[in-house]
C-alpha positions as CSV (number, residue, x, y, z in Angstrom):
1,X,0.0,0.0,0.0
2,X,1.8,3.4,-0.8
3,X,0.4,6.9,0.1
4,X,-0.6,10.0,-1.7
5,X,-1.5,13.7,-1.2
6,X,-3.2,14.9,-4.6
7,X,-6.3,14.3,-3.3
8,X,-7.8,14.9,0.2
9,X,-6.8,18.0,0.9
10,X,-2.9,17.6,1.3
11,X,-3.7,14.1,3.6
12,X,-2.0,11.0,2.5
13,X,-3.8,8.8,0.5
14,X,-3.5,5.0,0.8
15,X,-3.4,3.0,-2.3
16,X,-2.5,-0.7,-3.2
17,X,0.5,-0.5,-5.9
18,X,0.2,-2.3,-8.9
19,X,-2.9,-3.3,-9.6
20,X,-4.4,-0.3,-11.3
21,X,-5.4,1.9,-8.7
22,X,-3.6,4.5,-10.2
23,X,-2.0,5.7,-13.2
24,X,0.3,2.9,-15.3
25,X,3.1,5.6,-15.0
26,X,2.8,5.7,-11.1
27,X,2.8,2.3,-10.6
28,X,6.1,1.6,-12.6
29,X,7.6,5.0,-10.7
30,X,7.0,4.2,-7.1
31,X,8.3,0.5,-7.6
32,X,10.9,-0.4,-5.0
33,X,10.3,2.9,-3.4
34,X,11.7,3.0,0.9
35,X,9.7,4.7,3.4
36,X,11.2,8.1,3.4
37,X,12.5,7.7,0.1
38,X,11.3,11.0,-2.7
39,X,11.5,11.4,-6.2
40,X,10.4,13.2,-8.8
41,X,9.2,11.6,-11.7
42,X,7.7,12.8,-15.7
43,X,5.4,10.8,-16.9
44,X,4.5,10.4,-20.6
45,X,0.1,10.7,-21.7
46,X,0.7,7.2,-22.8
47,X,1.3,5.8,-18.7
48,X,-1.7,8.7,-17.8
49,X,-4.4,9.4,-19.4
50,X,-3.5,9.6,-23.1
51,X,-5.7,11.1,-25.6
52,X,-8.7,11.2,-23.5
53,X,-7.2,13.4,-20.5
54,X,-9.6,13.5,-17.3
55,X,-11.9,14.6,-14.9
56,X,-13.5,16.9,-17.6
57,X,-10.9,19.1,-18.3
58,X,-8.9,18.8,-15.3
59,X,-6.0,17.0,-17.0
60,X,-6.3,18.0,-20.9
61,X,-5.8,15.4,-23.6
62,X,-1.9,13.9,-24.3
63,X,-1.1,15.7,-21.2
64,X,2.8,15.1,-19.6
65,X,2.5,14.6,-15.9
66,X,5.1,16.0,-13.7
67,X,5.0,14.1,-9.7
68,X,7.0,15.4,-6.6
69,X,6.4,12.0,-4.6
70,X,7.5,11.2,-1.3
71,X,6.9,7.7,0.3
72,X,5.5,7.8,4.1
73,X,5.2,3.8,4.1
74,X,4.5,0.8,2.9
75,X,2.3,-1.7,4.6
76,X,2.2,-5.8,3.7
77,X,-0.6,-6.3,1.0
78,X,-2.3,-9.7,0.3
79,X,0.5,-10.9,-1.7
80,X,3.2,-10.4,0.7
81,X,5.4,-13.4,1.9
82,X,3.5,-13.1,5.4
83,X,0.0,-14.2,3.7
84,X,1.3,-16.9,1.6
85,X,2.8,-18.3,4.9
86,X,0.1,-17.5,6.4
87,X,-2.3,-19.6,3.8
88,X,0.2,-22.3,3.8
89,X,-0.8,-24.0,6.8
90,X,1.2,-27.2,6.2
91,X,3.7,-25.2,5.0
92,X,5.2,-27.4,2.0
93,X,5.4,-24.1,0.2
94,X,2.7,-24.6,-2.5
95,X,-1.4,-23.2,-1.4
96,X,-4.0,-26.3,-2.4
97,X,-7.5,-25.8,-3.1
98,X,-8.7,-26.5,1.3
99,X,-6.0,-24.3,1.9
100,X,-7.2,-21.3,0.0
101,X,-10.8,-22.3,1.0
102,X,-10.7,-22.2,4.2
103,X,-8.5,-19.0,3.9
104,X,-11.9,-17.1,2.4
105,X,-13.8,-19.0,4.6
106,X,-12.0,-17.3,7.8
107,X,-11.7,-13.9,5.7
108,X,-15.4,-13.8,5.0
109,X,-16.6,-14.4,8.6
110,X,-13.9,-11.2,9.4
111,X,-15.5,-9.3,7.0
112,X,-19.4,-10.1,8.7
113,X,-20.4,-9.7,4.9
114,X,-23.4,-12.0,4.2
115,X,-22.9,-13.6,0.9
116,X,-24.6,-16.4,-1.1
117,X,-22.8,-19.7,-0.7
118,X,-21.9,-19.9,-4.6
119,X,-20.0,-16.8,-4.1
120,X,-17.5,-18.9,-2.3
121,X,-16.8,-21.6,-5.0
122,X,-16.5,-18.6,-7.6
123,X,-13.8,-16.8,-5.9
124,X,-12.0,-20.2,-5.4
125,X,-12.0,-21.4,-8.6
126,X,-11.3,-18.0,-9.9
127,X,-8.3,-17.5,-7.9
128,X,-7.2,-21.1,-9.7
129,X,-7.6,-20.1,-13.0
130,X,-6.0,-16.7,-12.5
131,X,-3.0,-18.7,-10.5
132,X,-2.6,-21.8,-11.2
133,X,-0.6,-21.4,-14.4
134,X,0.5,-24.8,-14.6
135,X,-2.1,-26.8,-13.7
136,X,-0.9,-29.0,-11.0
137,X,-4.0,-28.0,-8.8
138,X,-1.5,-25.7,-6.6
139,X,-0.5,-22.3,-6.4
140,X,3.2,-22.1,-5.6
141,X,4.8,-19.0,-4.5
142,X,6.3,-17.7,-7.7
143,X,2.6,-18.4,-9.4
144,X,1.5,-16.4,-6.4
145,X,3.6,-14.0,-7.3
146,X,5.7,-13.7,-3.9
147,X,8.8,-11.6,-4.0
148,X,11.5,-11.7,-1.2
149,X,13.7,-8.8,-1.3
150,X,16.5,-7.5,1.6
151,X,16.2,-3.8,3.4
152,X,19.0,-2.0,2.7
């Protein structure tokens, strides 16, 4: 999760990196970021909003985007190392369908969220097809996309 201030009145604002939250070019230039850590970055209309601009008129069309970012911190998202392990209950380092069952079965009854029982078995076999890339009927840590790095 990274932060932001060009919205909410100068507060930080929380995002999730990566996964489209916010503009392409953002995402590649806050990648391997530290807490701490600024930069500023130019980013071309094609990683923005491109021909079509947005928020009528408030960024024009092919627009260049110009970012003073500083990093306030980073917080473990779903795909961190922690989860996986954390999913992984007989840890043999690969996540099998009752593992990541009962995973959304535990994050569900968090949530209080009342939900039909299909939506269960969607997610689940969603999160297989979206996962499972080689078809062994597990999701190993690089298909779950699990990166390990060291603080400097």
């Amino acid at each position: 999760f990274f932060n932001s201030r060009t919205q909410n009145e100068g507060h930080p604002k929380w995002f999730v990196l990566g996964v489209g939250q916010v503009i392409k070019g953002l995402d590649i230039a806050m990648m391997n970021m530290c807490p701490g850590e600024k930069r500023k970055v130019t980013i071309p209309p094609s990683l923005a909003y491109g021909q079509q601009g947005y928020a009528q008129g408030k960024i024009p069309p092919n627009a260049t985007l110009i970012f003073e970012i500083e990093l306030y911190a980073v917080n473990k998202g779903p795909r961190s190392v922690e989860a996986f392990n954390q999913i992984d209950k007989d840890s043999d380092k690969k996540l099998s369908e009752l593992e990541i069952s009962q995973y959304l079965k535990e994050e569900f009854a968090r949530d209080g969220k009342k939900r039909h029982p299909s939506v269960h078995d969607e997610i689940l076999a969603d999160i297989f097809k979206k996962n499972d890339h080689d078809g062994d009927g597990f999701i190993s840590a690089k298909e779950y996309n699990v990166y390990q790095h060291d603080e400097l």
